[in-house]
PDB file of N, H, CA, C and O in Angstrom:
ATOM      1  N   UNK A   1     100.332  79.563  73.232  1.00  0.00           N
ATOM      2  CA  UNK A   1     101.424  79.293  74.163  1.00  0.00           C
ATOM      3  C   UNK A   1     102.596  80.219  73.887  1.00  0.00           C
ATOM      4  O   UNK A   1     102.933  80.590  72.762  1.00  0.00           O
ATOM      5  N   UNK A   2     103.036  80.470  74.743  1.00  0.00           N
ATOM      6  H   UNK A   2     102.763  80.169  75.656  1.00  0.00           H
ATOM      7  CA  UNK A   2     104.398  81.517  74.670  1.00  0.00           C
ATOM      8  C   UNK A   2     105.617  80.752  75.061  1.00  0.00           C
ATOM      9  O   UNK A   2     105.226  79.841  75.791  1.00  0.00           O
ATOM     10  N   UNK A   3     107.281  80.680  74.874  1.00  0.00           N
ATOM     11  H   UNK A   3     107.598  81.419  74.281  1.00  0.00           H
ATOM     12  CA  UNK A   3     108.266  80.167  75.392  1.00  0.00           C
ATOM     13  C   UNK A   3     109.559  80.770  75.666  1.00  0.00           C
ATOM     14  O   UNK A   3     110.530  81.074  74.973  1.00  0.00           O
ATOM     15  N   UNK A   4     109.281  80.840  76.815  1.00  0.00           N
ATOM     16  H   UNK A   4     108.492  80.593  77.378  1.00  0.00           H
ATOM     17  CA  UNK A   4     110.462  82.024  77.079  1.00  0.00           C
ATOM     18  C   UNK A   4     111.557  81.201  77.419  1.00  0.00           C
ATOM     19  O   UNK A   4     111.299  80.318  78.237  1.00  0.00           O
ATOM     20  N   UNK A   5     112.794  81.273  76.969  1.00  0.00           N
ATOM     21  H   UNK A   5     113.003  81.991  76.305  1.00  0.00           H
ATOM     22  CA  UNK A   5     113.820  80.640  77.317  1.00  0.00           C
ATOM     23  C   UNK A   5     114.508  80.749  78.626  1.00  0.00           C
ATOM     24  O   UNK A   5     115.304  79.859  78.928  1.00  0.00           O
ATOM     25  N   UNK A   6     114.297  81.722  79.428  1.00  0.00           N
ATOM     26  H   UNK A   6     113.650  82.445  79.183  1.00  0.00           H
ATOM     27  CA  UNK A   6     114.416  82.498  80.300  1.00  0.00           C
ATOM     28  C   UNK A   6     114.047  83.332  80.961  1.00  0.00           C
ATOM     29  O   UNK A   6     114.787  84.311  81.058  1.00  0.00           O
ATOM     30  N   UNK A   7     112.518  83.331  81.843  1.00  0.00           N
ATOM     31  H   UNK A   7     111.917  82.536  81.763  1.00  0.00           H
ATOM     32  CA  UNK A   7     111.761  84.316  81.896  1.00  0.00           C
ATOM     33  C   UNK A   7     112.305  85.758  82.919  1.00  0.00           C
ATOM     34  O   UNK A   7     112.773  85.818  84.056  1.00  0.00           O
ATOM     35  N   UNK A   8     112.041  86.602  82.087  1.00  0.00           N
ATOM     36  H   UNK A   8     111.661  86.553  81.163  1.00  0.00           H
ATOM     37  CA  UNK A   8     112.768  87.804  82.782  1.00  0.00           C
ATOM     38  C   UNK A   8     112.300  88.421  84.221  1.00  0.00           C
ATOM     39  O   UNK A   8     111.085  88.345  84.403  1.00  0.00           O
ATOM     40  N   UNK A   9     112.820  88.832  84.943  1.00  0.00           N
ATOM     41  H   UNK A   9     113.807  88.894  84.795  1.00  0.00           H
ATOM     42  CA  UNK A   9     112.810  89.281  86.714  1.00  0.00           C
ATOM     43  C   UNK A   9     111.779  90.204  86.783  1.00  0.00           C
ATOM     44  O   UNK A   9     111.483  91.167  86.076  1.00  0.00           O
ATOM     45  N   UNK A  10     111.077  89.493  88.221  1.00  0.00           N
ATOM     46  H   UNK A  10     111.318  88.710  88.794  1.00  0.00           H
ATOM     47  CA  UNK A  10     109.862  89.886  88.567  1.00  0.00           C
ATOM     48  C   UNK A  10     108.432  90.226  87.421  1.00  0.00           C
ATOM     49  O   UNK A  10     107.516  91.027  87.613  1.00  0.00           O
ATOM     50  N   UNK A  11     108.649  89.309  86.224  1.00  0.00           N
ATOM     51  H   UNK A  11     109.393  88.659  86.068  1.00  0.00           H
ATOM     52  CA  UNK A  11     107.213  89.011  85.248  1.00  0.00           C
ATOM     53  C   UNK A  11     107.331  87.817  85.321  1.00  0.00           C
ATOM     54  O   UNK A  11     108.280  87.034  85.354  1.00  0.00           O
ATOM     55  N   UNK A  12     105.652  87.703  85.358  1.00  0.00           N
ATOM     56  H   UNK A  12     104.881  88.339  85.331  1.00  0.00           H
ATOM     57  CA  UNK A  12     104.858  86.885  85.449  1.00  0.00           C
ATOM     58  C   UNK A  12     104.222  86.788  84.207  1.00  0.00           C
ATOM     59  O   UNK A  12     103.398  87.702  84.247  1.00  0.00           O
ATOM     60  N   UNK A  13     104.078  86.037  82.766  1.00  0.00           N
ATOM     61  H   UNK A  13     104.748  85.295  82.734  1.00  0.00           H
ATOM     62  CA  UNK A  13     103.146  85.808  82.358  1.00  0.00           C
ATOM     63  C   UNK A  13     101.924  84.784  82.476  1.00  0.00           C
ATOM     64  O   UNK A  13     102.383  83.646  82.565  1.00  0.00           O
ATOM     65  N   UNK A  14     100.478  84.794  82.508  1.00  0.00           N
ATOM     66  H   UNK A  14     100.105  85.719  82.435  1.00  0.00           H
ATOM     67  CA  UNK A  14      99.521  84.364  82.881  1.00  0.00           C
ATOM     68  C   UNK A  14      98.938  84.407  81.683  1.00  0.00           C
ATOM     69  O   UNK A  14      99.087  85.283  80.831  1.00  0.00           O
ATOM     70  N   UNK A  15      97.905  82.921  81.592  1.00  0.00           N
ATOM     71  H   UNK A  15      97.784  82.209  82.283  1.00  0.00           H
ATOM     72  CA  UNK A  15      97.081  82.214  80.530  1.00  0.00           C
ATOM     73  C   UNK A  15      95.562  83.084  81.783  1.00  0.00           C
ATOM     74  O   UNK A  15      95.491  83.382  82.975  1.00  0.00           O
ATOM     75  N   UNK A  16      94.597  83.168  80.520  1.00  0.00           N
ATOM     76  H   UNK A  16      94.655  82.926  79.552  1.00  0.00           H
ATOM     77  CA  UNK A  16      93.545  83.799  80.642  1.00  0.00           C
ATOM     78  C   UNK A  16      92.864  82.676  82.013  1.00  0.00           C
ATOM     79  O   UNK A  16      92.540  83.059  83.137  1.00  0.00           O
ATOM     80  N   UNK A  17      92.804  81.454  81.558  1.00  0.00           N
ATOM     81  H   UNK A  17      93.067  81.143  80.645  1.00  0.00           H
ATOM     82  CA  UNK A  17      92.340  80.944  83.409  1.00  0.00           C
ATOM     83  C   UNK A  17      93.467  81.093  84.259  1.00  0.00           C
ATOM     84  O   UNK A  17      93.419  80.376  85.259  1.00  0.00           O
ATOM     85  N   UNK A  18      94.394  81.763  84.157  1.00  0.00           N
ATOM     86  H   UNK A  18      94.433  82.346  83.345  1.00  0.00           H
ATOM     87  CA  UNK A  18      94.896  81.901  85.845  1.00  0.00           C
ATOM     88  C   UNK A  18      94.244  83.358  86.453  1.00  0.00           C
ATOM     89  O   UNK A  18      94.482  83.512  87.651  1.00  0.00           O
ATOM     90  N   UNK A  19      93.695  84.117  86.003  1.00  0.00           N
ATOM     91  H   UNK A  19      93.502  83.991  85.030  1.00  0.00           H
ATOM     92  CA  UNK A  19      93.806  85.470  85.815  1.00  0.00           C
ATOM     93  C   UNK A  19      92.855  85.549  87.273  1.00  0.00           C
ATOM     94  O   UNK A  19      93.225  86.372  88.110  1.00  0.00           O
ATOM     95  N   UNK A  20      91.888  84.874  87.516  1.00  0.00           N
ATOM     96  H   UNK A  20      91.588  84.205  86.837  1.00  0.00           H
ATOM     97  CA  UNK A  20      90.611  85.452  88.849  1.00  0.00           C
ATOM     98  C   UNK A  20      92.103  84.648  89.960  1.00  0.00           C
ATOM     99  O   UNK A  20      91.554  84.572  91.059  1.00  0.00           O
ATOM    100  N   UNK A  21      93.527  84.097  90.140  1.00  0.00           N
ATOM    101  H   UNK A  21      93.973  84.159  89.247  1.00  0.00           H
ATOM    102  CA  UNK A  21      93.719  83.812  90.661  1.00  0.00           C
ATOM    103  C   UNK A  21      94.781  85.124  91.021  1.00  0.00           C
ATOM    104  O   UNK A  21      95.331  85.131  92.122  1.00  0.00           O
ATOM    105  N   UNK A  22      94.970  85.947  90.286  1.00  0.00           N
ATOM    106  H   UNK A  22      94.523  85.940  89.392  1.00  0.00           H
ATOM    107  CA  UNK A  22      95.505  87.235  90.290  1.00  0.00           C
ATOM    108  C   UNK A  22      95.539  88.044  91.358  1.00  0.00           C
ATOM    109  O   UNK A  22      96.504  88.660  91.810  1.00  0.00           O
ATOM    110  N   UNK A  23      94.025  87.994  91.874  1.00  0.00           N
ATOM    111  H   UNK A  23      93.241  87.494  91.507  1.00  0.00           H
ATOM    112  CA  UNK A  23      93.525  88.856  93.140  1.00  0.00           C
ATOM    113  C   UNK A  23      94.291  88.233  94.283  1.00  0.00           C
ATOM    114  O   UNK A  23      94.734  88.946  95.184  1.00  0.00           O
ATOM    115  N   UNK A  24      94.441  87.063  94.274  1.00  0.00           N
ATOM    116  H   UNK A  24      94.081  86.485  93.542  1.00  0.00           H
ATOM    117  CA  UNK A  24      94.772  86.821  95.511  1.00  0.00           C
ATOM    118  C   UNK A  24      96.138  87.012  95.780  1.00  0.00           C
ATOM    119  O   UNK A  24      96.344  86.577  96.913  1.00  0.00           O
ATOM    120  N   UNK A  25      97.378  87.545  95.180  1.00  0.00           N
ATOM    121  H   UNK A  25      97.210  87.899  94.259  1.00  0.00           H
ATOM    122  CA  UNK A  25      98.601  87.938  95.175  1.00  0.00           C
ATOM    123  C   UNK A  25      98.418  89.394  95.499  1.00  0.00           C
ATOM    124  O   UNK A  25      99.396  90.136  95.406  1.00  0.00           O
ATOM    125  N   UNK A  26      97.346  89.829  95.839  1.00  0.00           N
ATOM    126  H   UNK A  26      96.552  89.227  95.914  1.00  0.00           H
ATOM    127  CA  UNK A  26      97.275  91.140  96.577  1.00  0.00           C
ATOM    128  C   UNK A  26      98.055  92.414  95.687  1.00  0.00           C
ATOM    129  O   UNK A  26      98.500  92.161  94.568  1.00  0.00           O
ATOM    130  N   UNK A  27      98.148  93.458  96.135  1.00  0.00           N
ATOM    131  H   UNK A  27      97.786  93.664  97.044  1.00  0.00           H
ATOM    132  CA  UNK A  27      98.773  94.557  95.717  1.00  0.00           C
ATOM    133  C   UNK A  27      97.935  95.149  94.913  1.00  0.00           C
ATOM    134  O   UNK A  27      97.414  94.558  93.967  1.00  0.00           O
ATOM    135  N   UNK A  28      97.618  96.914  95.327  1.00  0.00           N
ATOM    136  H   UNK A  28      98.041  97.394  96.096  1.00  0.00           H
ATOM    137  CA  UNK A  28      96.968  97.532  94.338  1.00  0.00           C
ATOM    138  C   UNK A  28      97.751  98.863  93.666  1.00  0.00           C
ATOM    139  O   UNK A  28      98.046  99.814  94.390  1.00  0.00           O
ATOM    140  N   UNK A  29      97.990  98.863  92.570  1.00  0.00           N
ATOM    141  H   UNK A  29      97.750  98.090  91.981  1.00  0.00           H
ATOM    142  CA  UNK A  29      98.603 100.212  92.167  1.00  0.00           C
ATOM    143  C   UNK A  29      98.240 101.419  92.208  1.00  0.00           C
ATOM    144  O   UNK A  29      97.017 101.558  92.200  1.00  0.00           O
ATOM    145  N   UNK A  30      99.030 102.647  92.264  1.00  0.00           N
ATOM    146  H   UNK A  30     100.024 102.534  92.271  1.00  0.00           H
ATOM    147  CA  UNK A  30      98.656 103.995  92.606  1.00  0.00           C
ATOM    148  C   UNK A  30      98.156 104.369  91.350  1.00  0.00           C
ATOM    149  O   UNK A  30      98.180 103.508  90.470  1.00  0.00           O
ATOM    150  N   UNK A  31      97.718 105.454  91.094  1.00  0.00           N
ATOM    151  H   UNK A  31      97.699 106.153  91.808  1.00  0.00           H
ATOM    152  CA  UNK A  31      96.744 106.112  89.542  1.00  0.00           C
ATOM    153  C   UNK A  31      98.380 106.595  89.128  1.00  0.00           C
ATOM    154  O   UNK A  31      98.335 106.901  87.937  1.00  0.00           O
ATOM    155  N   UNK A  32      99.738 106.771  89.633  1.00  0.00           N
ATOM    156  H   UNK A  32      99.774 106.523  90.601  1.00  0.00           H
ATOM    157  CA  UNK A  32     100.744 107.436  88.952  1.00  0.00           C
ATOM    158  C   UNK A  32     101.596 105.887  88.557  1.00  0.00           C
ATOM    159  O   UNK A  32     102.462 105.816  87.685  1.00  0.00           O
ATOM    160  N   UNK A  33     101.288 105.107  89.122  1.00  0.00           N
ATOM    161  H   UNK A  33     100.585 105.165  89.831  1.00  0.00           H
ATOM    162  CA  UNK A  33     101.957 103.832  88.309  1.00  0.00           C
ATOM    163  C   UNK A  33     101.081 103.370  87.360  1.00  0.00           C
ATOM    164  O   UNK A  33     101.475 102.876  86.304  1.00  0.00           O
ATOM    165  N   UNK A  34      99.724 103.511  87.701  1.00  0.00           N
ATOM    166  H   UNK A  34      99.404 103.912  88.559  1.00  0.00           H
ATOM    167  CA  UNK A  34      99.247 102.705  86.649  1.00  0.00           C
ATOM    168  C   UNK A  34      99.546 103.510  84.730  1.00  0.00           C
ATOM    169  O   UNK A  34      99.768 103.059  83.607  1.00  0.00           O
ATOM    170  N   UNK A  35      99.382 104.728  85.301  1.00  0.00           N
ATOM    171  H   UNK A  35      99.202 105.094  86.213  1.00  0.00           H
ATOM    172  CA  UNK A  35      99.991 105.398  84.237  1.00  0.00           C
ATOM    173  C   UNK A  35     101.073 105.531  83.517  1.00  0.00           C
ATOM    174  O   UNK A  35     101.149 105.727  82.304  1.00  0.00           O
ATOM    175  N   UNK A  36     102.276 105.371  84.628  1.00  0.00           N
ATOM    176  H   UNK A  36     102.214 105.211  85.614  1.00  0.00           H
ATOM    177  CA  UNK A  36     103.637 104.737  84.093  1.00  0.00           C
ATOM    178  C   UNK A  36     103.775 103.189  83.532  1.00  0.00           C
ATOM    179  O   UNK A  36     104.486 102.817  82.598  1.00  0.00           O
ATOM    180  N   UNK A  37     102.892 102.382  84.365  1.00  0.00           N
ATOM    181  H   UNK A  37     102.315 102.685  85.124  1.00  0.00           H
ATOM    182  CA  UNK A  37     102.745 101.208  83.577  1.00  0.00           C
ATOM    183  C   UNK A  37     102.546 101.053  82.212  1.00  0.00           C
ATOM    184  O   UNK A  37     103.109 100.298  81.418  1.00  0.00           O
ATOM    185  N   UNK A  38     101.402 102.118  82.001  1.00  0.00           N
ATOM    186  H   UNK A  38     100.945 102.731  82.645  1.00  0.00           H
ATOM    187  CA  UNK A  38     100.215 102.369  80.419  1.00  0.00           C
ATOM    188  C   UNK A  38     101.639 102.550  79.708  1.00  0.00           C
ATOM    189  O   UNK A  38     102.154 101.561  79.186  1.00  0.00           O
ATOM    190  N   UNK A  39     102.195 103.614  79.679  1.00  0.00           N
ATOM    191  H   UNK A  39     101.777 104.417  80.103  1.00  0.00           H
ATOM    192  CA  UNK A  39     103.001 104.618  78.956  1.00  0.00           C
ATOM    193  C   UNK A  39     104.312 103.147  78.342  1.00  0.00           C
ATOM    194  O   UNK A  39     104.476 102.931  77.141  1.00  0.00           O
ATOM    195  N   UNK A  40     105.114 102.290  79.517  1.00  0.00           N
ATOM    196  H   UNK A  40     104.981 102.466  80.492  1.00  0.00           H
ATOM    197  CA  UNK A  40     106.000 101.896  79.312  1.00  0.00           C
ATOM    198  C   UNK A  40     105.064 100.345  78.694  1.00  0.00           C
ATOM    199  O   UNK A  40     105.853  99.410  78.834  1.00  0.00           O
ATOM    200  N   UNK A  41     103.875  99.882  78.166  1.00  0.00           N
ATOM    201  H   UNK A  41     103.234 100.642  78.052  1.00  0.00           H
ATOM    202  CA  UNK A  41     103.627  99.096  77.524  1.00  0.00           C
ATOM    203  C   UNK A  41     103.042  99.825  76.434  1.00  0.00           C
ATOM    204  O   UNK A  41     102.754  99.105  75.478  1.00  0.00           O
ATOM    205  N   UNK A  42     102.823 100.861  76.321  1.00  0.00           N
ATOM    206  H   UNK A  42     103.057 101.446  77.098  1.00  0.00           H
ATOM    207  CA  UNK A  42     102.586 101.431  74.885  1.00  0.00           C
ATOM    208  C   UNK A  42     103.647 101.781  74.087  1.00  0.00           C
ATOM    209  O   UNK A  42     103.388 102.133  72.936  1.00  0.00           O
ATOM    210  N   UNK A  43     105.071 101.752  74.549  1.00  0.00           N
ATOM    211  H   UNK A  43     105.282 101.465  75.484  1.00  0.00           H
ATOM    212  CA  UNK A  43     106.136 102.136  73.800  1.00  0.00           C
ATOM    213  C   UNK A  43     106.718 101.400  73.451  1.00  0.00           C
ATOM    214  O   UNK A  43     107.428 100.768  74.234  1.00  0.00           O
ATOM    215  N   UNK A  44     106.690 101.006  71.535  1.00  0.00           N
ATOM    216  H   UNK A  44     106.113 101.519  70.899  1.00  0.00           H
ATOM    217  CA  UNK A  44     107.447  99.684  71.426  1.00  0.00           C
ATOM    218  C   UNK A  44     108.653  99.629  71.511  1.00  0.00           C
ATOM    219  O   UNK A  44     109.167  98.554  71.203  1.00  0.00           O
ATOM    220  N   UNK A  45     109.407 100.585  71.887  1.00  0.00           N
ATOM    221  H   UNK A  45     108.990 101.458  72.137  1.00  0.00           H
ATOM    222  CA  UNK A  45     110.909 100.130  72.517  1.00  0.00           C
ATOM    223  C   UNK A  45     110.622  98.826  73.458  1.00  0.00           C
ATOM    224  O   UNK A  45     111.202  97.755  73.282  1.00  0.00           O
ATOM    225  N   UNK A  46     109.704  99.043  74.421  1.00  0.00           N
ATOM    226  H   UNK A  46     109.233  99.914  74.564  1.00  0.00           H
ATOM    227  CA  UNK A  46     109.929  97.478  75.236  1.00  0.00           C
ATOM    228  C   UNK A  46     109.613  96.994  75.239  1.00  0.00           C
ATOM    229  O   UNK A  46     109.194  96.512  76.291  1.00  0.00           O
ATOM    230  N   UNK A  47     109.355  96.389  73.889  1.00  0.00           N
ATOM    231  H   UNK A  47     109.696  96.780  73.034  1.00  0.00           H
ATOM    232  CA  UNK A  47     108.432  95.162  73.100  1.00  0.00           C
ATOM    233  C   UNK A  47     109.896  94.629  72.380  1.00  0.00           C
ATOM    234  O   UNK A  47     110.210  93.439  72.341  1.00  0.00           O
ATOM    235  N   UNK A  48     110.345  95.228  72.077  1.00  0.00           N
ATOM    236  H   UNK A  48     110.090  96.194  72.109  1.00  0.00           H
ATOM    237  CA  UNK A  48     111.363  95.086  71.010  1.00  0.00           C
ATOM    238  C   UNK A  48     112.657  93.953  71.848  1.00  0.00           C
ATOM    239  O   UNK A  48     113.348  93.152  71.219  1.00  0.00           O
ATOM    240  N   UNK A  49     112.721  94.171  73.407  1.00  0.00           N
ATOM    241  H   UNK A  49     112.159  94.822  73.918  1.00  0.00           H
ATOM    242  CA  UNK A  49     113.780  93.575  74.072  1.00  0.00           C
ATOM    243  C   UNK A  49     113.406  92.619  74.502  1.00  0.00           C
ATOM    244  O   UNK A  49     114.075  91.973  75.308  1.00  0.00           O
ATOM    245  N   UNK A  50     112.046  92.199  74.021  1.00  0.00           N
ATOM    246  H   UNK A  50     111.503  92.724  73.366  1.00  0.00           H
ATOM    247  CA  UNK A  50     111.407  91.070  75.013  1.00  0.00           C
ATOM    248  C   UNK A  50     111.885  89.741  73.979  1.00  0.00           C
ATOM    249  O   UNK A  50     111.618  88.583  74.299  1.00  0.00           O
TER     250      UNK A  50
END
């Protein structure tokens, strides 16, 4: 379990059974976000503010 005191704007965290409910919130990312995505969760600077 996780407890966020305040969950931060526009995240969503999800438990492993919500996850096939994922698809249905639609939206698919481009190959240049998904890469910016990769990059800004591999850098623990923004691990550190969470």
């Amino acid at each position: 379990d996780l407890d966020v005191a305040a969950p931060p704007r526009d995240v969503r965290v999800l438990r492993e059974a919500d996850l096939p409910g994922l698809a249905r919130l639609g939206g698919v990312l481009k190959p240049a976000d998904v890469e910016a995505l990769h990059a800004l969760a591999r850098d623990r600077r923004t691990w550190e503010r969470v």
